[in-house]
C-alpha positions in Angstrom: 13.0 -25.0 -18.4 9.1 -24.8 -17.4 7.6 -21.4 -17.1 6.4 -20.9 -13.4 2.5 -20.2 -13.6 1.6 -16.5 -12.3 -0.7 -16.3 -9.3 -3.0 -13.8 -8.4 -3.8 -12.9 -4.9 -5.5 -10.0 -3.1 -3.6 -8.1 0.2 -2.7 -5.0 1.9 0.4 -2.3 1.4 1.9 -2.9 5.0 5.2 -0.3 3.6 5.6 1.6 0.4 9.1 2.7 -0.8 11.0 4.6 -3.9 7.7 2.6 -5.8 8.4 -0.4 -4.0 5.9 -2.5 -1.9 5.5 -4.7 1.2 2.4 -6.9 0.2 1.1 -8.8 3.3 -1.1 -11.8 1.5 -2.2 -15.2 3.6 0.7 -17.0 2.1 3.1 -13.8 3.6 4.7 -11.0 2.6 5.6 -10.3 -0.7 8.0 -7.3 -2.3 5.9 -6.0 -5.2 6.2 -2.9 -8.0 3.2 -1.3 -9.4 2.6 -1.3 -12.9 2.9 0.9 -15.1 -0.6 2.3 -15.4 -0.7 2.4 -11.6 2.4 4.8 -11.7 1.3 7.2 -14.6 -2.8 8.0 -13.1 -4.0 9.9 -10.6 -4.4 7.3 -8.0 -1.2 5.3 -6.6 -1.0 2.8 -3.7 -1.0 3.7 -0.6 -0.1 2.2 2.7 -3.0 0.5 4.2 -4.8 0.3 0.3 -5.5 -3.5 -0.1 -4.5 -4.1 -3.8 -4.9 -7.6 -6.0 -1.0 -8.4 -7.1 0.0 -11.2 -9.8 3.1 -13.2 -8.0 6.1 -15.3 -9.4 9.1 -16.9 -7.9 8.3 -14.4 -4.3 8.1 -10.9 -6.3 4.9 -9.8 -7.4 3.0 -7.0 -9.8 0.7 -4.5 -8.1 -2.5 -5.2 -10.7 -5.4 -3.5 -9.4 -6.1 -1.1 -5.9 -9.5 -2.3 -4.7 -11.9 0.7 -3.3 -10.8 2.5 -0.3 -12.6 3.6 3.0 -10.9 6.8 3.0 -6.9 8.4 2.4 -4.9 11.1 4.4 -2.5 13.0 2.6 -0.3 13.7 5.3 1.2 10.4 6.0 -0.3 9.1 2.9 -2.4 6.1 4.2 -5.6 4.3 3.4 -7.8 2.3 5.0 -7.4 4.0 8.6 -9.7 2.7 11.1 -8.2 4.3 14.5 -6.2 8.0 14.7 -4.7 9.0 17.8 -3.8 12.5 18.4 -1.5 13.3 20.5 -0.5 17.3 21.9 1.1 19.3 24.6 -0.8 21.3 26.6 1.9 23.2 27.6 2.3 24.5 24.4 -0.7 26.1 23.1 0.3 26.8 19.4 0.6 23.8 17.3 2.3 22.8 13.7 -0.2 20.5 11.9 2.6 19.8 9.7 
């Protein structure tokens, strides 16, 4: 049986999940993991982060996270261009949390 050849593509983290991830590339969506380096550092994918992923048979590796624009912690996204804030007037004291 012939070993299908590995592809590498570049695309952005549309839902991250339990180290699971929705990869939107031009050819569609793909479900990817990150490897193992990825998981262990400092820096893990985000949301939003546009990331190069190696693909096979419709799954795919989460290789590289290309440089961001900028993160939030709290929801933990990248790449954000447009934040809408929405609050109560009628309620003076707010929970940022």
């Amino acid at each position: 049986m012939p070993m299908q050849e590995t592809e590498r593509k570049t695309g952005r983290i549309l839902r991250s999940l339990s180290g699971f991830y929705d990869v939107q590339t031009p050819e569609g969506i793909i479900s990817c993991r990150g490897r193992g380096h990825l998981r262990r550092g400092d820096e893990t994918p985000l949301t939003g982060d546009v990331v190069e992923i190696t693909a096979q048979r419709g799954k795919g590796m989460v290789e590289k996270i290309l440089p961001r624009k900028n993160c939030f912690v709290r929801p933990a996204v990248a790449n954000v261009d447009v934040l809408v804030v929405f609050a109560a007037n009628v309620n003076s004291v707010t929970e940022p949390y």
